[in-house]
DRENKE-615953 format. One line per 5 residues: number of its first residue (from 1); for each residue y, z, x of N, C-alpha, C, O. Coordinates in Angstrom, 2 decimals, padded with zeros to 5 digits. Atoms other than C-alpha are relative to their C-alpha. Example, Ala and Ser with C-alpha at 12.3 -4.5 7.8 and 13.67 -1.06 7.14 Angstrom:
BEGIN
1) -001.19,000.00,000.89,-004.50,007.80,012.30,001.20,000.00,000.90,001.18,000.66,001.94  -001.19,-000.06,-000.82,-001.06,007.14,013.67,001.09,000.73,-000.77,002.20,000.90,-000.26
END
This chain:
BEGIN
1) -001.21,000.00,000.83,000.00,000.00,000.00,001.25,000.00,000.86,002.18,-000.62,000.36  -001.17,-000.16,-000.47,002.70,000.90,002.88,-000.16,-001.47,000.58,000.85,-002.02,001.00  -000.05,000.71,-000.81,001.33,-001.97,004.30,000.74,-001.22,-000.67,001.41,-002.08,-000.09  -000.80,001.20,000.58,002.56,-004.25,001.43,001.55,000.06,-000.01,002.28,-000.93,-000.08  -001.81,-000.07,000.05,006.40,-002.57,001.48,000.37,-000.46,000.98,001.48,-000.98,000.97
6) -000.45,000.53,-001.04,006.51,-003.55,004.64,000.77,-001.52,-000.18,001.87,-002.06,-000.10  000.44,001.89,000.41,005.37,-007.24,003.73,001.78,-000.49,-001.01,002.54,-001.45,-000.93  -000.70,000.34,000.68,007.83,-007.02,001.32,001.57,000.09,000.56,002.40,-000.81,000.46  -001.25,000.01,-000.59,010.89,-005.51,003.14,000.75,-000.31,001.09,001.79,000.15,001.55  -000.22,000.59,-001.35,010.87,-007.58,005.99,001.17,-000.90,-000.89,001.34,-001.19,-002.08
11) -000.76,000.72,000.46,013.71,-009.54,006.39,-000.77,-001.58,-000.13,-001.87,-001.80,000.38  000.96,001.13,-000.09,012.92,-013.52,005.40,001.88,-000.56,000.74,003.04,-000.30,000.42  -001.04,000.82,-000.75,015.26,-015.65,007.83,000.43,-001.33,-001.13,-000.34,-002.14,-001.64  -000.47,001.61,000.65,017.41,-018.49,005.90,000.38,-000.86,001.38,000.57,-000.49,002.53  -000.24,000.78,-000.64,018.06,-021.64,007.20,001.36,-000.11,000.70,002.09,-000.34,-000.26
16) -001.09,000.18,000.05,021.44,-021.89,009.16,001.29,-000.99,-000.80,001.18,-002.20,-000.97  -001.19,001.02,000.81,024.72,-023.37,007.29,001.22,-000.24,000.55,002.08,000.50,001.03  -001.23,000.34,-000.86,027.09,-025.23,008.54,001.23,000.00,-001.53,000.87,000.01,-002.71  -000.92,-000.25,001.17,030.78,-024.99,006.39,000.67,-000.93,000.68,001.03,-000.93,001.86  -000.97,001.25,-000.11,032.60,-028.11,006.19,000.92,000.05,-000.75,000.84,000.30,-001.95
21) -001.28,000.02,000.29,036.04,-028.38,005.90,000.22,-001.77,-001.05,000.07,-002.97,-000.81  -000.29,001.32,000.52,037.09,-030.37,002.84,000.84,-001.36,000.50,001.80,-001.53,001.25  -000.80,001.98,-000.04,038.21,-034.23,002.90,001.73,000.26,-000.13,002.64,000.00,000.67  -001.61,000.03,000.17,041.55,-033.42,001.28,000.47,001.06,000.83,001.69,000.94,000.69  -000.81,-001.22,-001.03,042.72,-030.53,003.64,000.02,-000.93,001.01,001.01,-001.51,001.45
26) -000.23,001.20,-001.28,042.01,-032.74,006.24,000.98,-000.86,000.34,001.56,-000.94,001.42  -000.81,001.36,000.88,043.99,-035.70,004.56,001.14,000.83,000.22,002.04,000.47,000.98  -001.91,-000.28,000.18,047.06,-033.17,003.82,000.12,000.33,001.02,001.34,000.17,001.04  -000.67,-000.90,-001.70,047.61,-031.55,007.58,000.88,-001.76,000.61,002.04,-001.44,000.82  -001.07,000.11,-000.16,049.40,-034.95,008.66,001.05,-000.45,-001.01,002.08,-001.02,-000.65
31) -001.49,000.11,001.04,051.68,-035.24,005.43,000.29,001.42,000.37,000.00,001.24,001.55  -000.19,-001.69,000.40,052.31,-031.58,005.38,001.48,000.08,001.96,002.61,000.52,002.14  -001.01,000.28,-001.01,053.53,-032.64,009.41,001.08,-001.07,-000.07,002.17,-001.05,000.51  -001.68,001.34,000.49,055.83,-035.92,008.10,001.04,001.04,-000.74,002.22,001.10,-000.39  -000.62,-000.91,001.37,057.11,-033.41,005.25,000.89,001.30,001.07,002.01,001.44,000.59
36) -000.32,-000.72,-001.13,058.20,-030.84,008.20,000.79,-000.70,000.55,001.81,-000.04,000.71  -000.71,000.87,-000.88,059.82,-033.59,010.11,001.12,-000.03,-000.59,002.17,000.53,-000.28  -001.46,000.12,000.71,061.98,-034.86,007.34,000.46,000.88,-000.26,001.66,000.64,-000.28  -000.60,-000.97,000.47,062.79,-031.58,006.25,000.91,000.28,001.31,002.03,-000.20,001.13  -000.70,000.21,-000.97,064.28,-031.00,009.56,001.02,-000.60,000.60,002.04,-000.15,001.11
41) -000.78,000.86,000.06,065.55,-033.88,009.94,001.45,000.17,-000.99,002.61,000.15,-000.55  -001.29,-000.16,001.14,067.89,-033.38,006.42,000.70,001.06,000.59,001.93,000.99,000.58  -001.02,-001.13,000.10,068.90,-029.98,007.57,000.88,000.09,001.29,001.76,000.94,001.46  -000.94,-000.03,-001.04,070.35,-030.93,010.86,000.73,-001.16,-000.13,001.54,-001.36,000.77  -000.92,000.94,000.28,071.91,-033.96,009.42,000.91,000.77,-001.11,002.09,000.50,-001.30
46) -000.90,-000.55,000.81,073.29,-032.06,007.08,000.80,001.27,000.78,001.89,001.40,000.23  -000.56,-001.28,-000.72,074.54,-028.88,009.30,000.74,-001.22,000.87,001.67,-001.64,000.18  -000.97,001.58,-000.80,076.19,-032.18,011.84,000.94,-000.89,-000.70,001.81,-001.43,-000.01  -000.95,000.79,000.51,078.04,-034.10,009.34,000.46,000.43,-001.35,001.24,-000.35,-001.88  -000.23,000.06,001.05,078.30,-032.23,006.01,000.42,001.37,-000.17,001.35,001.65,-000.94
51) 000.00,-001.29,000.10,078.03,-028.58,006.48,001.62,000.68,000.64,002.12,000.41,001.74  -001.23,-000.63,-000.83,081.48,-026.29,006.84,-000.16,001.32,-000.32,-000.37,001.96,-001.35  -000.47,-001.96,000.38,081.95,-022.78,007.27,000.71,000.31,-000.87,001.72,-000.33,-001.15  -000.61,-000.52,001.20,082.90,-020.89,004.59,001.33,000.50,000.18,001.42,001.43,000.98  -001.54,-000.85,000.25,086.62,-019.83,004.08,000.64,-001.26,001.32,001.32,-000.73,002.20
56) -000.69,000.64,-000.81,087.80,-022.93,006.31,000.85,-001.20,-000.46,000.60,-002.37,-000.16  -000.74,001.18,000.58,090.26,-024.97,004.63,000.66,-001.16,001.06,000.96,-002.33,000.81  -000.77,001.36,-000.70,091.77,-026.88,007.42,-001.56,-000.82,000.47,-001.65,-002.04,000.55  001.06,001.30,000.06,088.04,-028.07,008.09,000.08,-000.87,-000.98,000.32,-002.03,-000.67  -000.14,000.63,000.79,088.06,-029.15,004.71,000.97,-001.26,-000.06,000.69,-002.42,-000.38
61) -001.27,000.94,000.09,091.62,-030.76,005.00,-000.16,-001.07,000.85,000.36,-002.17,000.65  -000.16,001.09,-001.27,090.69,-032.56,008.36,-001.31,-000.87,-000.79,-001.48,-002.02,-000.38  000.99,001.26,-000.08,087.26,-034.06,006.27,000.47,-001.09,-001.23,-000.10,-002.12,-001.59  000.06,000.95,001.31,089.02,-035.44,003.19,001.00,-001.38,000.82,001.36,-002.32,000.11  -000.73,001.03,-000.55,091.18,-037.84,006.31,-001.12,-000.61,001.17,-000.98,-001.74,001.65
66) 001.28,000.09,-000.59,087.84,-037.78,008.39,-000.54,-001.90,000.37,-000.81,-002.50,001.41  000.30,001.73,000.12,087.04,-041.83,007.02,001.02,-000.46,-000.45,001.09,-001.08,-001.52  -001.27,000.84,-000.23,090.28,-042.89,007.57,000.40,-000.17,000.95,000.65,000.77,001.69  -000.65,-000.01,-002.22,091.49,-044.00,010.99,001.63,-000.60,-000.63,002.43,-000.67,000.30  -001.53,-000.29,000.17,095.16,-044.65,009.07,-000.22,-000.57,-001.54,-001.15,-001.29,-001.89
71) -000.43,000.17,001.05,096.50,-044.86,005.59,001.71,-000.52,-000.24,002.73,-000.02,000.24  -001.31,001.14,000.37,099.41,-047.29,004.38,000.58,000.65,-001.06,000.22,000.42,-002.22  -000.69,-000.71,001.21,101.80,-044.88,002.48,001.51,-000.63,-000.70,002.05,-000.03,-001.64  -000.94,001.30,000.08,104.60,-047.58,002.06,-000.11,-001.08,000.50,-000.46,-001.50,001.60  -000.23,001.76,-000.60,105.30,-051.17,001.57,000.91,-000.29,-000.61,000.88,-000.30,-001.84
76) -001.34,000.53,000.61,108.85,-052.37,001.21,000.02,-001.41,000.66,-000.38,-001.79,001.77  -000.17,001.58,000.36,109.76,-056.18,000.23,001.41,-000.47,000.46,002.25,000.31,000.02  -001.46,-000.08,000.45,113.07,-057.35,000.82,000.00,-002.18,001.00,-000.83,-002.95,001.50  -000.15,001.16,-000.23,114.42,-060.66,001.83,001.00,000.01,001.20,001.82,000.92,001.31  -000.74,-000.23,-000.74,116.07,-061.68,004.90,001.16,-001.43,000.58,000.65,-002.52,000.34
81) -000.55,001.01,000.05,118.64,-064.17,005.85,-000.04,-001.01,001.60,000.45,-000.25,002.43  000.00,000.75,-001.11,118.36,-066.80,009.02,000.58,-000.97,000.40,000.16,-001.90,-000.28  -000.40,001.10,-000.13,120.22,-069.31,010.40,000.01,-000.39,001.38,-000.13,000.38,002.33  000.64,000.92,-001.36,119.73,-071.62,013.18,001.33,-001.39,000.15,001.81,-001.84,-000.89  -000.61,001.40,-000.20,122.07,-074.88,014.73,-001.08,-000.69,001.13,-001.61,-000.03,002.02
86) 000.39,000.59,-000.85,120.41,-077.41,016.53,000.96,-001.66,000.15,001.35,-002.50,-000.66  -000.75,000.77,-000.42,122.21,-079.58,019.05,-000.89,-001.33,000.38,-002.08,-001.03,000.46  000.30,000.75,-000.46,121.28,-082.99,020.14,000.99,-001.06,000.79,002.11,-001.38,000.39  -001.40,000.89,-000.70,123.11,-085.34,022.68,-000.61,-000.99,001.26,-001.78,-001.38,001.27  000.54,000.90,-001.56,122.88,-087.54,026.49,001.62,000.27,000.27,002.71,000.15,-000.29
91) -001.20,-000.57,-000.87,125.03,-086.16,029.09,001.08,000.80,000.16,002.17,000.64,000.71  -000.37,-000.79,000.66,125.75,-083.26,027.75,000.99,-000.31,-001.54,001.13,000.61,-002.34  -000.78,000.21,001.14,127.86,-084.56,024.91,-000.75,-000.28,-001.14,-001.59,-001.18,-001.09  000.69,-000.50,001.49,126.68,-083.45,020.84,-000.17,-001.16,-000.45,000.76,-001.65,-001.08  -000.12,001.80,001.13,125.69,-086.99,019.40,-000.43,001.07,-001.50,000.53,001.21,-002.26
96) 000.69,-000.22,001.40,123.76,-085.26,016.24,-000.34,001.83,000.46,-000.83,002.43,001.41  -000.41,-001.63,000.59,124.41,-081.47,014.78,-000.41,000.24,-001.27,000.22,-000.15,-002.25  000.13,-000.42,001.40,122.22,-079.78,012.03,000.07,001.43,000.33,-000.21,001.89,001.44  000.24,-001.14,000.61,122.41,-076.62,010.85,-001.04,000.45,-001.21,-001.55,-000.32,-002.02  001.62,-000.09,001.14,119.59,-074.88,008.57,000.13,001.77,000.26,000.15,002.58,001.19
101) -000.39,-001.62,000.40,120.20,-071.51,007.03,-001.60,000.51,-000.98,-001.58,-000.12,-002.04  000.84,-000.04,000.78,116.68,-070.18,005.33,-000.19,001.50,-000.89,000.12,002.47,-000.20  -000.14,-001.53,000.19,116.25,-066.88,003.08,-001.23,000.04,-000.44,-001.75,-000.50,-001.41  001.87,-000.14,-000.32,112.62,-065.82,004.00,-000.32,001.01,-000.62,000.36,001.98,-000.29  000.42,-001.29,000.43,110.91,-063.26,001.93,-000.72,001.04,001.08,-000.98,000.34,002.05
106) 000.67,-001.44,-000.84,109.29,-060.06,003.98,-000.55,000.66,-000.03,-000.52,001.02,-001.21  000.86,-001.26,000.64,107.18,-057.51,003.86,-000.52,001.14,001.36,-000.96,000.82,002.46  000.26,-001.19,-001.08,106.57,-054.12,005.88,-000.61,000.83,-000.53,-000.33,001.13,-001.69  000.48,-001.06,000.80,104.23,-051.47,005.41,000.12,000.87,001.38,000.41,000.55,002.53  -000.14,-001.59,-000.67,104.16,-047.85,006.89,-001.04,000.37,-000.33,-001.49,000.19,-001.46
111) 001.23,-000.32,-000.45,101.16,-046.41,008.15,-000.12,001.45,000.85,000.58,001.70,001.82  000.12,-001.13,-000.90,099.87,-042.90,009.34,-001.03,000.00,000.79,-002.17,-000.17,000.37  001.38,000.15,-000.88,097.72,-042.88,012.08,-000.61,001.49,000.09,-000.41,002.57,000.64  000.93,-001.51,000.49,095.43,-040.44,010.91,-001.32,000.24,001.30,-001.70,001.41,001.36  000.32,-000.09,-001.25,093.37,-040.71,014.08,000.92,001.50,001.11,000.51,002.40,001.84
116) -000.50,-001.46,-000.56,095.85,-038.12,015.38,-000.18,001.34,-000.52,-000.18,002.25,000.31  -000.25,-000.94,000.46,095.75,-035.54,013.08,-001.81,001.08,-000.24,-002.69,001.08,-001.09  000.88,-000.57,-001.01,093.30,-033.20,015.07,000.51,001.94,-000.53,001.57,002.09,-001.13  -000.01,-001.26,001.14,093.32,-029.29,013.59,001.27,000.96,000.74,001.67,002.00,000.22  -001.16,-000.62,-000.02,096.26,-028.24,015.58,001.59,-000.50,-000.62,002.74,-000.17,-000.32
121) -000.77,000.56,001.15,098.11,-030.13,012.95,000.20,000.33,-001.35,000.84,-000.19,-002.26  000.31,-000.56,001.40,097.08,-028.00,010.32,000.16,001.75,000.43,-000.45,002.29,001.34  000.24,-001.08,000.05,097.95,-024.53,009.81,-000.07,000.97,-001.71,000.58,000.73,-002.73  000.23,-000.06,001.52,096.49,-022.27,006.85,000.97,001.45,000.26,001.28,001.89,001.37  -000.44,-001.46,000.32,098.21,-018.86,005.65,-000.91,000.30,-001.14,-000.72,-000.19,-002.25
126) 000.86,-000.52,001.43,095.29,-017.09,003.39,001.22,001.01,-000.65,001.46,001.07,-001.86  -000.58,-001.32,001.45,097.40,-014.42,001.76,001.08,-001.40,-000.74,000.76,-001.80,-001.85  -000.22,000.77,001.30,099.91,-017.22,000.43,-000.75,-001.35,-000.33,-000.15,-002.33,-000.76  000.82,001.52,000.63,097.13,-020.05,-000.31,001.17,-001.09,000.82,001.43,-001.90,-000.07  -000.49,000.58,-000.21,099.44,-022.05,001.72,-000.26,-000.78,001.23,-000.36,-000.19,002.31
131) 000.59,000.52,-001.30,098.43,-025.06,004.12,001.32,-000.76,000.36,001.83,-001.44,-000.53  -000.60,000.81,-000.55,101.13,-026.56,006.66,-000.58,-001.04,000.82,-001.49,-000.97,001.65  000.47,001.36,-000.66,100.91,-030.08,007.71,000.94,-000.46,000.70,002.11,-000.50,000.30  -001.06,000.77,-000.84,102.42,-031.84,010.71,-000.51,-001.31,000.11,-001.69,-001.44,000.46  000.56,001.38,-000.02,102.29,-035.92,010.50,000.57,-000.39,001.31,001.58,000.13,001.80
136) -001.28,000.66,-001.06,103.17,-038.27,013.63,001.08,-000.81,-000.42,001.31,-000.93,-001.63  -001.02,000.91,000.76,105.85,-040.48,013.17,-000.81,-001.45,-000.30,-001.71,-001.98,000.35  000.55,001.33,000.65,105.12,-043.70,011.01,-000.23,-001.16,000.57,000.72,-001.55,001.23  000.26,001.09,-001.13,103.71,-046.64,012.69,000.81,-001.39,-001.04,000.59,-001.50,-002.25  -000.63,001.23,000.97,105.69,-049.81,011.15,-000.50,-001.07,000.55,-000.67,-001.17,001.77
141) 001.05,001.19,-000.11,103.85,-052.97,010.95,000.36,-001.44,000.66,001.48,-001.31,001.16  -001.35,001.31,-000.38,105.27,-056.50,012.12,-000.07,-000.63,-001.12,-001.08,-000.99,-001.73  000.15,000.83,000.91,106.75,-058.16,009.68,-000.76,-001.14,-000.95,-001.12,-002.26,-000.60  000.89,001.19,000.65,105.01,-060.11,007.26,000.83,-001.23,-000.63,001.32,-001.06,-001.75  -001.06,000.90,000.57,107.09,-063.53,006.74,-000.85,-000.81,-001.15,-001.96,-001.27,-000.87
146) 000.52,000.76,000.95,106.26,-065.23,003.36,000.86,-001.78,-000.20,001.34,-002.20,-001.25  -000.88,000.66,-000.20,107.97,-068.50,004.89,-000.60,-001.05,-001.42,000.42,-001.35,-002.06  000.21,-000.11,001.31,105.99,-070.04,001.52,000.38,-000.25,-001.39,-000.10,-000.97,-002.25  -000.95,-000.49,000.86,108.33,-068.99,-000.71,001.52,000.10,000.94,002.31,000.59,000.12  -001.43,000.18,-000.62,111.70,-069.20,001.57,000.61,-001.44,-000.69,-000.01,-002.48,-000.91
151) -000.50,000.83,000.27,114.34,-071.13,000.34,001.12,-000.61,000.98,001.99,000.21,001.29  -000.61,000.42,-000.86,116.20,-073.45,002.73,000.82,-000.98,-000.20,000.64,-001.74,-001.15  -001.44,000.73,000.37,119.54,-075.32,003.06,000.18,-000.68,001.61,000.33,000.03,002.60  -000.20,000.63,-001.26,119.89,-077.84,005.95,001.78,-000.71,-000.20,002.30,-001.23,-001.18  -001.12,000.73,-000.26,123.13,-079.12,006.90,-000.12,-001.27,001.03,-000.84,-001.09,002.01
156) -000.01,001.35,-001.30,123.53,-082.73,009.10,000.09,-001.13,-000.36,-000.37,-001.33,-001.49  -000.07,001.09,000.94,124.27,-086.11,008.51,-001.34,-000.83,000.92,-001.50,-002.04,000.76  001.73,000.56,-000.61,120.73,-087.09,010.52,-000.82,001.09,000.57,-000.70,001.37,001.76  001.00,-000.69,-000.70,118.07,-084.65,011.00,-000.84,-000.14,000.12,-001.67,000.04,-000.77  001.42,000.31,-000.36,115.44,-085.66,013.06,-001.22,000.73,-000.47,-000.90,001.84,-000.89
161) 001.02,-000.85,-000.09,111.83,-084.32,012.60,-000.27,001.07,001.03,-001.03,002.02,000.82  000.44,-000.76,-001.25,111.85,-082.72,016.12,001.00,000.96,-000.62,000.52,001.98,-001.11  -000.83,-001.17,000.31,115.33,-080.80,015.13,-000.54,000.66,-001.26,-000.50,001.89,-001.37  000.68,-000.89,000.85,113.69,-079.90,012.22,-000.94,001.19,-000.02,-000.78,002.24,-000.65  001.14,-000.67,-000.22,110.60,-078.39,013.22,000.78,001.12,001.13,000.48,002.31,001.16
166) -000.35,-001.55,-000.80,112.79,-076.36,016.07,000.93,000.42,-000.78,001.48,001.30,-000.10  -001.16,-000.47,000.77,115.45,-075.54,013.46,-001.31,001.31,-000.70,-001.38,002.49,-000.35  000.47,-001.12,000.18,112.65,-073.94,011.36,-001.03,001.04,000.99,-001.51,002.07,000.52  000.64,-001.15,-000.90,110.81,-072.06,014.24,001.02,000.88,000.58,000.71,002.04,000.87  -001.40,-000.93,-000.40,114.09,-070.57,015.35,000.29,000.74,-001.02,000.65,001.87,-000.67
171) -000.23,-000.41,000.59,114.60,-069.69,012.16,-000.62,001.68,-000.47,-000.16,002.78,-000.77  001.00,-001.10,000.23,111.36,-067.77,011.66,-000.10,001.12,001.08,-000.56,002.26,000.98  -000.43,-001.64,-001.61,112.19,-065.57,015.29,000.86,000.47,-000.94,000.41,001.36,-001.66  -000.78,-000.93,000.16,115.32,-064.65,013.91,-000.48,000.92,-001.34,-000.42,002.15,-001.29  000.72,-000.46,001.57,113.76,-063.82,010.09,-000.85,001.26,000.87,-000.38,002.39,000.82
176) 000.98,-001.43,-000.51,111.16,-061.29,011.95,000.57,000.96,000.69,000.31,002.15,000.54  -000.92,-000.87,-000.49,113.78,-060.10,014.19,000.65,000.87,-000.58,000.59,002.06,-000.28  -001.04,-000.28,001.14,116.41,-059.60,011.27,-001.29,001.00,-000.76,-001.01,002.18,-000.98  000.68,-001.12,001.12,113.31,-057.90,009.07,-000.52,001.04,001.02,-000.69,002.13,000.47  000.56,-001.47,-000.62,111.95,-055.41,011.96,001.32,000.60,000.03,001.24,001.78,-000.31
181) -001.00,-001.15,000.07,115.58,-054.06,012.21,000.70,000.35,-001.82,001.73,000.89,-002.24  000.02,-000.17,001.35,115.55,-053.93,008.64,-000.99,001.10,-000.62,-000.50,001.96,-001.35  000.79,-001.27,-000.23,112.64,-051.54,008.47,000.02,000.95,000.79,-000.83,001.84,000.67  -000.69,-001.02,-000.47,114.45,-049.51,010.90,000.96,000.99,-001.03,001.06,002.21,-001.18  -001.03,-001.01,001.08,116.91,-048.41,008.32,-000.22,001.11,-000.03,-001.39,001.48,-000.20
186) -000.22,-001.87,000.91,117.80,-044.63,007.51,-000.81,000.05,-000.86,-001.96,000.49,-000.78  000.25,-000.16,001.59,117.44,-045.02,003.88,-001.57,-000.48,-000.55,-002.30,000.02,-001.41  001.59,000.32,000.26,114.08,-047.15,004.05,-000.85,000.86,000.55,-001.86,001.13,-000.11  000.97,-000.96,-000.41,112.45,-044.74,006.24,000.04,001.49,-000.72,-000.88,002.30,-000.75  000.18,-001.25,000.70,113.49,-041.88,004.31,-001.19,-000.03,-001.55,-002.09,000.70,-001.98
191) 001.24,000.69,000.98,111.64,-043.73,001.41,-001.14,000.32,000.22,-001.81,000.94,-000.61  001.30,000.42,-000.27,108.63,-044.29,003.40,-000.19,001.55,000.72,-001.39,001.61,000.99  000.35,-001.49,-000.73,108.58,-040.29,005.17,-000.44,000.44,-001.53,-001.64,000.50,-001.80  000.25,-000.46,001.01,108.83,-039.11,001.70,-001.52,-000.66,-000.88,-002.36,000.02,-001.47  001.31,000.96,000.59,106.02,-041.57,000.31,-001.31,000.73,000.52,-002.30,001.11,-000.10
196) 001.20,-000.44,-000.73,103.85,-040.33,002.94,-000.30,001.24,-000.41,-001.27,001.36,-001.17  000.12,-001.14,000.91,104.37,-036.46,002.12,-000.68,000.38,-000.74,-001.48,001.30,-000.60  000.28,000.03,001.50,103.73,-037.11,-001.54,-001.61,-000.45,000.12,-002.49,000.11,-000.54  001.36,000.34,000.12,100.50,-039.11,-000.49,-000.64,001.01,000.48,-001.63,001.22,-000.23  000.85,-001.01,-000.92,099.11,-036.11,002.04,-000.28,000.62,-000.49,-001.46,000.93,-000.41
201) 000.09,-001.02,000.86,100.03,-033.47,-000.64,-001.22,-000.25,-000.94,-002.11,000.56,-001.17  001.07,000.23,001.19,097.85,-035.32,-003.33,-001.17,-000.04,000.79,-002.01,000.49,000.06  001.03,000.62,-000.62,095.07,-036.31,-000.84,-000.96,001.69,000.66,-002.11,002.06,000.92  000.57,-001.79,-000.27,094.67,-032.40,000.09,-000.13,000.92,-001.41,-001.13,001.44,-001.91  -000.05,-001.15,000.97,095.72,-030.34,-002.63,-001.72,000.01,-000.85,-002.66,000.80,-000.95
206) 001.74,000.02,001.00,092.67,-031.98,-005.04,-001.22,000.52,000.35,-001.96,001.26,-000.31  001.03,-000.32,-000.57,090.19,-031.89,-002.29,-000.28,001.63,000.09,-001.43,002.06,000.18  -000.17,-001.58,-000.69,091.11,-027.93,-001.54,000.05,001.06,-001.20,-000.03,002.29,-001.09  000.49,-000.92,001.10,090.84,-026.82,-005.21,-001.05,-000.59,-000.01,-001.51,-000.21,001.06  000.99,000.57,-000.07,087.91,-028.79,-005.66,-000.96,000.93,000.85,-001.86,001.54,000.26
211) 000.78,-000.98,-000.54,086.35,-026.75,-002.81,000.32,001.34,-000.04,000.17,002.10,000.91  -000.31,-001.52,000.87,087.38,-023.59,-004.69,001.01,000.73,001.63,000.54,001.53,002.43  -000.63,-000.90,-000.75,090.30,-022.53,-002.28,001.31,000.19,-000.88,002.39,000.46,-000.34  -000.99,-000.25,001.24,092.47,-022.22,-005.68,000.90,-000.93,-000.46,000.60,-002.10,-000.71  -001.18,000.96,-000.05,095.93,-023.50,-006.24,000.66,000.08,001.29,001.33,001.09,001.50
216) 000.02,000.33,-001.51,096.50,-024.56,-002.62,001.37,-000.63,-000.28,001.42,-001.62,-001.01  -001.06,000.72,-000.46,100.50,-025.19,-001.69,-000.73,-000.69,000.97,-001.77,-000.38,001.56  -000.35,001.18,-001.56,100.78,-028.01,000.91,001.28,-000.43,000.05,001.90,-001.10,-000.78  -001.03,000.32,-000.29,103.62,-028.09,002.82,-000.07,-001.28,000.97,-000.92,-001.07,001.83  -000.19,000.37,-000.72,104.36,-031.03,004.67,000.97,-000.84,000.71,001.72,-001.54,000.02
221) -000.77,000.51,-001.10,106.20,-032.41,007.80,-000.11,-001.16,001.11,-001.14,-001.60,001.63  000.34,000.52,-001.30,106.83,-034.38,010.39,000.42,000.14,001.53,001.38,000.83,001.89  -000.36,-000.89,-001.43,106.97,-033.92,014.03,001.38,-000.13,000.35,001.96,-001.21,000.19  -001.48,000.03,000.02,110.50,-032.91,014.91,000.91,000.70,-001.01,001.85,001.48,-000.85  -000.54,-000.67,001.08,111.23,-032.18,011.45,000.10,001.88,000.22,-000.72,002.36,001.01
226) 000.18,-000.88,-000.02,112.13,-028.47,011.00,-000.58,000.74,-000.78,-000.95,000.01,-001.70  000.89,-000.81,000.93,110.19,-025.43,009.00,000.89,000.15,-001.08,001.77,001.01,-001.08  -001.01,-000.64,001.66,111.89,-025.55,005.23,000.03,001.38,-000.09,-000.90,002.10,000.25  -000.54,-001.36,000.82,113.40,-022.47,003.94,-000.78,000.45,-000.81,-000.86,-000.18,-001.86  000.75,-000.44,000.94,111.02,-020.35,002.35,001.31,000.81,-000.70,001.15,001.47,-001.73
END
């Protein structure tokens, strides 16, 4: 009888088992490494070109001019007047005399080269919500002649084709000449300072409530200009 408990409580050996790792685990380890990558990928493209510290409004201010390398905050039109003589002769003496007077339309725009405006151009004051801006001075464009549309008045009792053709190219120097000191003006540039201002103010203020920094003054200036009168 002990001899059968024995019989019985022996151990019985099983066969060894091997444990195989499923198909799909297998399969997901390299998505699971692509999925890692890109994730990575997003969050340092995003911390490099998108991400700003919190409470930094002049970051903000410098990204809403960021994709702009300059903005055209005026364009004044005006018309300008030219006149020209051309001589012709042998041995020095005038055989044939025209004159040719033309009134050329124009065009100038004003431009900030936003390329400069680098964060010591910006200063914030948190207690009054208030951001100061310093611009450079306005880059003015070269004239744009709309010869086109010019209306012209020749004087001569024979004008060749040659005096012609140098009557109006003389004409068109002085026309570009006459309109760049024409966009010099006082009164036009005060136009076009103020234009600019008005554009910087709108182009910030929105962006700077928008990123919850409230009702955001913007003051702004340009270099030289002095600090307004609070």
């Amino acid at each position: 009888m002990a001899d059968d408990l024995k019989e019985r409580s022996a151990p019985v050996a099983s066969p060894p088992t091997t444990r195989e790792t499923p198909l799909a685990r297998v399969q997901a380890v390299p998505w699971m490494i692509v999925i890692l990558l890109l994730a990575a990928t997003a969050w340092l493209t995003w911390r490099a070109f998108i991400y700003q510290e919190e409470g930094d409004p002049v970051g903000s201010a410098m990204l809403a001019f960021e994709k702009q390398n300059s903005l055209v905050v005026f364009s004044s039109r005006f018309e300008v007047v030219a006149e020209s003589v051309d001589r012709r002769g042998i041995a020095g003496i005038d055989i044939l005399k025209s004159r040719q007077a033309a009134i050329i339309p124009a065009t100038v725009e004003y431009r900030l080269d936003l390329s400069q405006m680098d964060r010591d151009r910006f200063l914030w004051d948190e207690e009054s919500e208030n951001l100061s801006v310093i611009l450079p001075v306005l880059k003015i464009s070269r004239p744009n002649l709309d010869e086109a549309e010019q209306r012209v008045f020749t004087e001569g009792n024979w004008v060749t084709r040659d005096a012609s053709s140098d009557l109006a190219r003389s004409n068109s120097r002085v026309a570009e000449r006459k309109a760049a000191e024409f966009a010099k003006n006082p009164e036009v540039l005060t136009l076009a300072r103020q234009a600019a201002k008005d554009a910087v103010r709108q182009n910030l203020a929105i962006p700077l409530q928008v990123a919850g920094y409230g009702d955001v003054t913007v003051d702004v200036r340009f270099d030289g200009e002095e600090v307004p009168a609070s």
